[in-house]
N, C-alpha and C positions, 0 to 999 in steps of 0.2 A: 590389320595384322600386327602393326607393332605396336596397337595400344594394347593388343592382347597379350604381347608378350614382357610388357613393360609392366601394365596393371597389378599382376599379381606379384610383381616381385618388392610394388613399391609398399602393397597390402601386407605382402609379407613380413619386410623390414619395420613398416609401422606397428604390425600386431606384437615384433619382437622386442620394439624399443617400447611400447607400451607395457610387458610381460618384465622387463628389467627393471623399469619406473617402480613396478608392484611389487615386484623382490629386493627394491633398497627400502622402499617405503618400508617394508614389512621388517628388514634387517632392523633401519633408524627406529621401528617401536619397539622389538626385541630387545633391543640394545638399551632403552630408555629404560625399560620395564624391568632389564635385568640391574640394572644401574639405582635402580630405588629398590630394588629387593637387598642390593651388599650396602646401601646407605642403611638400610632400616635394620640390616645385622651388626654393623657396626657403630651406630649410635641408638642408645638407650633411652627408655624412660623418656619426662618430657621434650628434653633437647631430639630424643630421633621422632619422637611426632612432629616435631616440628621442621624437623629435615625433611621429611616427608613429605607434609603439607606444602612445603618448598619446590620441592623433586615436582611436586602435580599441579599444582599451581603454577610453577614460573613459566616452563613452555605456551602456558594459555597468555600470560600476560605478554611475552613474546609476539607472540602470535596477532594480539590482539593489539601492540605496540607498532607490529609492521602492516597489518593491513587495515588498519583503524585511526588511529590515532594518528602517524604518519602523514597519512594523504588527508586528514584532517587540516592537521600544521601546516599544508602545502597548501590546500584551498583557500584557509583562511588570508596568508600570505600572496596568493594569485587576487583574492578580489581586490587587493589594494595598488594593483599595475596594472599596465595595460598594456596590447600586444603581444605576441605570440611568445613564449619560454621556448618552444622550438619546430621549424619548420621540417614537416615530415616528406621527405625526396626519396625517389628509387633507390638513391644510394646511399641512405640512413637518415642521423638525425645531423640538422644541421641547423646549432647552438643559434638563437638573436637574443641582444640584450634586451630585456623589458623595461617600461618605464614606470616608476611608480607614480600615482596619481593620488592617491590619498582616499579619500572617501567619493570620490569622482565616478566611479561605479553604483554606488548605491544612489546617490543623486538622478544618476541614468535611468533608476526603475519608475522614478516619477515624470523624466522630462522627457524620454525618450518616446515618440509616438506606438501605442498600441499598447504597450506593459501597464499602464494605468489601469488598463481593461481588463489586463491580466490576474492581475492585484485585485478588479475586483471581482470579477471570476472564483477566483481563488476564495475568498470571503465566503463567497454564495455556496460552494462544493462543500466547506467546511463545517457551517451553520446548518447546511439546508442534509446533508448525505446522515449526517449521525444522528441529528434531531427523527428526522422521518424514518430512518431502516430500523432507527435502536425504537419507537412510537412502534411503528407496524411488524415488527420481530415480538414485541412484548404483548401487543392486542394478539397477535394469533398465537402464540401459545398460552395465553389466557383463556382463546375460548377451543383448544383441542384440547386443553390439559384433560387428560381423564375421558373424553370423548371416544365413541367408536369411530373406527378406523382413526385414530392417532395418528400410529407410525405412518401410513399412508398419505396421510393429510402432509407432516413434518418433512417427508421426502422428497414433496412435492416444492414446498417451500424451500428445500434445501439444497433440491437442485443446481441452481445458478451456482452457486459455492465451487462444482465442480467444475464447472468449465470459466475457460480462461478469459482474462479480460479481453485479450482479442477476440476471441469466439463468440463472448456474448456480443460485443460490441457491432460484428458483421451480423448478429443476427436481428440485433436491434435497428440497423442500417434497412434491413429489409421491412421493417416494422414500420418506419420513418418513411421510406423511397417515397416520392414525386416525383412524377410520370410528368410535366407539367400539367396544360387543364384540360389533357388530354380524358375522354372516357374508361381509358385499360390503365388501370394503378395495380403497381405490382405492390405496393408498399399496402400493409393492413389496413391501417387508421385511414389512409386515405381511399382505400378502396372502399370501407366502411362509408366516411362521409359523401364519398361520391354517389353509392347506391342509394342513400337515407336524402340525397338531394342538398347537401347542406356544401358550402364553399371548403376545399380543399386545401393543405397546409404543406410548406417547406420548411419543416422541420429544422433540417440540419442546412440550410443560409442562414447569412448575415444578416441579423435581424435589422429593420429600418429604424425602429421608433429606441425607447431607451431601453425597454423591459429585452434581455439575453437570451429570446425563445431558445437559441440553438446549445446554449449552456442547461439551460433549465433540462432538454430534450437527453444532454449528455448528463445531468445528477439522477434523472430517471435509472440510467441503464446501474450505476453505482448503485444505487438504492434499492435497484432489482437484487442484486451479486450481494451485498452488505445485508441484507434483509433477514436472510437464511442463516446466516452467524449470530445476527441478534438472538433470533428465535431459538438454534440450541443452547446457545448460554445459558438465556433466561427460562428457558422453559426447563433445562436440568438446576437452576434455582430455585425456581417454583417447587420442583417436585421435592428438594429436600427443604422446605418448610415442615415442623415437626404434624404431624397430623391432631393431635390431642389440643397445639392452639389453633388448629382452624375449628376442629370440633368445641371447644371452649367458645370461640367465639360466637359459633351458631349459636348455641345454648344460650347466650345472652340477648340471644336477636340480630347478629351481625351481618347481614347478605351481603349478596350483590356487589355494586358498587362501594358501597361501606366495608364491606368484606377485602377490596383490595386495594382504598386506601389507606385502612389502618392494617393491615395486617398483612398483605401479599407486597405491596410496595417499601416498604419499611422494612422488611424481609429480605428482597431480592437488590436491596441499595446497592450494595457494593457490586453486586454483578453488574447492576446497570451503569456504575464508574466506570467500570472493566469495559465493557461494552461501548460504552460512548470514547473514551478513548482511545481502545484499536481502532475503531473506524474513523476517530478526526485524524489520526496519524497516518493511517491506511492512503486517505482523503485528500492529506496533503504530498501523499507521493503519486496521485494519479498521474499516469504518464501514457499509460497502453489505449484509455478509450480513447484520449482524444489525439494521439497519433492514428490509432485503427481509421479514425471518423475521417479526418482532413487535416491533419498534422499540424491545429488550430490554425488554419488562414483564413477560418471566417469568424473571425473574432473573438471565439472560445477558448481560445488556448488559456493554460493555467501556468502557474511557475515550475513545476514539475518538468514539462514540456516545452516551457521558454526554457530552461536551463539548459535542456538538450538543444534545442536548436541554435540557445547563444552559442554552446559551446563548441558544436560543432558544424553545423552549417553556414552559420555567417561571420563564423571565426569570430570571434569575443570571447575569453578565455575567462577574460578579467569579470567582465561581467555577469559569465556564466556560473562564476566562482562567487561574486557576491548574492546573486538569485539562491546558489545552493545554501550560503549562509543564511539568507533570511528563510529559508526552510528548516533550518537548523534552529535557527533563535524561535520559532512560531512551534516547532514541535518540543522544546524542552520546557516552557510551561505548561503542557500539556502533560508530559512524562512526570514533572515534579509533581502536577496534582493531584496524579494517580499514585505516584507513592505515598503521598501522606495520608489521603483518603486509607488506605489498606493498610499504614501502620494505626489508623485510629482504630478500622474494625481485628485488627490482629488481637 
């Protein structure tokens, strides 16, 4: 009885301080927007373009100075101490001095047991996720291009795209299950090899030998979800190749294979920059499958998901702060090569 009579008043108070949040929010753009309308009346000519551009511009740099750049400066500054900036109590925050260590953090990704593996984890996801999704996205809309049932075909493949890393990831869990060597395998593949008489697999353990079966088993499920992105990229690529050079090309003899390595590859380059890029950047933020799988404790784990655990499970701040940077250092040659690449085809 008196959570009945408490619930709705707390509902209440919430839905009203949430309805006040929306009517300042909504005043602070009124106000911004009336504020660049008496800027653009009162200055002229080139000088109020440029007030302008000022007026709408600078809120985003703002913006993007407090929640970007910021806790940038901070990370970078955390990987170089160690120990806690502050311990979090019932009764707030309560300030420790940290100690700085110098490069003693990044030293720790090689000495420390298990992140070696990480490291090379990490490697494998990155080589192996955008080489094979961006290969097997461009083979299948090379052969639906123009095919009946297309769209059909494309939806099929594009499915994964909409459901979410966790969701794929439980569904691939059921794909993978071992029953041990039991006869009732709820898991696909093993339930397959059990009927067909052939020895059954544990996918997602600790592999014994050096080969990362249970890594390899988690670039699958990536490669499944990434696959489907390749494919509309490249296949709305494909389809604006002009028509007159593939007909050109016929007419000289051109098919086949020959057909789409001078002229469908050479064509769709830049998409396929596009494309291997979001997906190695995508790749090195993996964090959902392999927390969904077993929050890497059987070897798997990537840096994505070491950072979250240094960070906050085993309390290392310091080091969780330099994992993020080397995620940081490994995606910006990636980002620079994709801009040059695209100012060369501009």
């Amino acid at each position: 009885m008196l959570h009945a009579l408490i619930l709705p008043a707390a509902t209440a108070g919430e839905t009203s301080g949430k309805f006040v949040t929306m009517l300042v929010g909504l005043a602070v753009f009124g106000a911004v927007f009336l504020g660049i309308l008496l800027l653009a009346s009162v200055f002229k000519g080139r000088v109020g373009e440029r007030v302008q551009a000022a007026a709408f511009v600078g809120p985003t740099l703002l913006f993007i100075a407090i929640g970007l750049i910021y806790p940038a400066i901070l990370t970078i500054r955390r990987s170089f101490y160690n120990g806690k900036f502050f311990d979090i109590n019932f009764g707030g925050y309560t300030s420790s001095k940290p100690e700085f260590v110098g490069f003693e953090n990044f030293a720790k990704l090689w000495t420390t047991p298990g992140l070696p593996e990480v490291i090379r984890n990490t490697f494998l996801w990155v080589i192996l996720v955008p080489l094979v999704a961006t290969a097997f996205g461009l083979l299948y809309a090379v052969l639906v291009d123009r095919a009946r049932g297309e769209a059909v075909a494309k939806a099929l493949i594009f499915m994964p795209m909409a459901i979410s890393m966790v969701g794929a990831t439980l569904i691939w869990k059921f794909v993978y299950s071992y029953n041990g060597g039991g006869d009732t395998q709820i898991g696909l593949i093993n339930a397959i090899l059990n009927a067909v008489g052939l020895p059954m697999v544990d996918f997602l353990r600790a592999p014994d030998g050096a080969i990362p079966t249970n890594t390899l088993a988690l670039i699958v499920i990536m490669i499944w979800i990434q696959a489907g992105f390749a494919m509309t990229i490249l296949s709305a690529a494909i389809k604006g190749i002009p028509d007159d050079i593939i007909e050109a090309a016929k007419m000289d003899g051109v098919s086949g294979v020959k057909l789409f390595r001078f002229i469908t590859l050479p064509s769709i380059r830049p998409s396929i920059v596009v494309v291997l890029t979001t997906i190695s950047i995508a790749t090195l933020k993996a964090f959902d499958i392999v927390q969904a799988t077993d929050g890497g404790t059987q070897g798997n784990s990537v840096l994505a998901n070491e950072f979250y655990r240094r960070s906050f499970v085993t309390q290392e701040p310091g080091l969780g702060a330099a994992i993020a940077l080397v995620i940081f250092l490994l995606v910006m040659p990636i980002i620079i090569f994709n801009v040059i690449q695209m100012r060369k085809d501009a």
